[in-house]
One Martini backbone bead per residue (centre of mass of N, CA, C, O) as a GRO file, in nm:
protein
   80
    1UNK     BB    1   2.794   2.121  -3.819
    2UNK     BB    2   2.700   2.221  -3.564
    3UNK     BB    3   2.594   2.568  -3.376
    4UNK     BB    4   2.757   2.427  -3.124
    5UNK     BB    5   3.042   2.419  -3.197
    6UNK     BB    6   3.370   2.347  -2.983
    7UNK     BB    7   3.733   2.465  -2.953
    8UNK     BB    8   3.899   2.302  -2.685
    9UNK     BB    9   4.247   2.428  -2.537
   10UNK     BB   10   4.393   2.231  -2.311
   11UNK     BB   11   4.647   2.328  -2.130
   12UNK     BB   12   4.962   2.372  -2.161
   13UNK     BB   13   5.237   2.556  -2.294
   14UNK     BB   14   5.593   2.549  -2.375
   15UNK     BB   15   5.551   2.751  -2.599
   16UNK     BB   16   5.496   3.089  -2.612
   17UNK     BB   17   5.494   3.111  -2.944
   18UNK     BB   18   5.251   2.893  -2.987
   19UNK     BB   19   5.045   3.059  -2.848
   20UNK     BB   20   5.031   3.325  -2.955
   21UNK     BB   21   4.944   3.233  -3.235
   22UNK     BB   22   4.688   3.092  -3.131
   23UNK     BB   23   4.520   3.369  -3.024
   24UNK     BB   24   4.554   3.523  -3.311
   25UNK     BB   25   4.363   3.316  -3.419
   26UNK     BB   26   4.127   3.292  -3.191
   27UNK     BB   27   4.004   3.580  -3.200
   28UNK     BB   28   3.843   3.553  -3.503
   29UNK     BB   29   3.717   3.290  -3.336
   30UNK     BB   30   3.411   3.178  -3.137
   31UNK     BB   31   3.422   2.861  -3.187
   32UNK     BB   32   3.724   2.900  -2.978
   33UNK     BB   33   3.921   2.815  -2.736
   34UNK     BB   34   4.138   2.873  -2.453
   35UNK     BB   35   4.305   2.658  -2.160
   36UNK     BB   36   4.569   2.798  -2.007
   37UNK     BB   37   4.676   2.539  -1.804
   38UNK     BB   38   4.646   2.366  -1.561
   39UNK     BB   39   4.515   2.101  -1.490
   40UNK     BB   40   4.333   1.973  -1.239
   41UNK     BB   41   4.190   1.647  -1.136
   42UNK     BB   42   3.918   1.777  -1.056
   43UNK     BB   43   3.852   1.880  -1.351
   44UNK     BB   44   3.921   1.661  -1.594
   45UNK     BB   45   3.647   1.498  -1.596
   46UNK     BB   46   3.477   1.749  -1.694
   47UNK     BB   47   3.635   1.743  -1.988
   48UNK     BB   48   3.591   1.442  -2.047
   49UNK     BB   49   3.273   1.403  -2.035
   50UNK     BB   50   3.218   1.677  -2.263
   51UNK     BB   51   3.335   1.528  -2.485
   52UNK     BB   52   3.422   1.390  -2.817
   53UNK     BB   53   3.704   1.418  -2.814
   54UNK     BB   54   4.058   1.383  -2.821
   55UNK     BB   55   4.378   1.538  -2.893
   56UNK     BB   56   4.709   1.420  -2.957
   57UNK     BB   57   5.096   1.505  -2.989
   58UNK     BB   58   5.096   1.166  -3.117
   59UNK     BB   59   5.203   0.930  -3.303
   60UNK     BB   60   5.262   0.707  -3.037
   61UNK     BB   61   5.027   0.600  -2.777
   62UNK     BB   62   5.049   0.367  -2.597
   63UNK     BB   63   5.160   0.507  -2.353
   64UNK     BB   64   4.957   0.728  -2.283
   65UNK     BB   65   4.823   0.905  -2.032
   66UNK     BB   66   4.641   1.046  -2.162
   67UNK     BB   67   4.494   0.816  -2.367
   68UNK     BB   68   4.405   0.640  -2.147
   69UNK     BB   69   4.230   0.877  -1.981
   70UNK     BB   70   4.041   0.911  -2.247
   71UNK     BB   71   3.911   0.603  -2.266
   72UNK     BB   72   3.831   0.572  -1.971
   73UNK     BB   73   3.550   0.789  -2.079
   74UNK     BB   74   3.510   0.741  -2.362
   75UNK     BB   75   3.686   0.842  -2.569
   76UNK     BB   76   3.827   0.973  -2.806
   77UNK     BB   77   4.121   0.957  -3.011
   78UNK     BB   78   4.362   1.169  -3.144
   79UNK     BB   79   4.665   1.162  -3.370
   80UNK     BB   80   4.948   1.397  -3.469
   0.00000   0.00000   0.00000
């Protein structure tokens, strides 16, 4: 893995347990990053430029419009 490699989790939290959880654990590691809450439409191309994978939160993407934002930008996309 590259010394500039950065995992950058960006987007709203539904669960504020589940953020709580994640910052407790990103505050440990310097190059995993959080950036909670809405992304507006025109910062969006920006981090999907930016990117070299989308991780989506599906088993099944068929129809995710994340999923195929993510893939018009010719991102790789990950379903977990």
């Amino acid at each position: 893995m590259p010394n500039d490699a950065l995992l950058l989790v960006a987007g709203n939290f539904p669960d504020k347990n589940y953020y709580e959880t994640d910052q407790r654990v990103v505050r440990k590691r310097s190059r995993i990053r959080i950036e909670a809450g809405f992304i507006p439409n025109e910062m969006m191309q920006a981090y999907l430029f930016s990117c070299d994978a989308v991780v989506v939160p599906y088993r099944e993407i068929l129809t995710s419009g994340t999923a195929m934002l993510a893939m018009s930008f010719w991102s790789a996309v990950v379903s977990v």
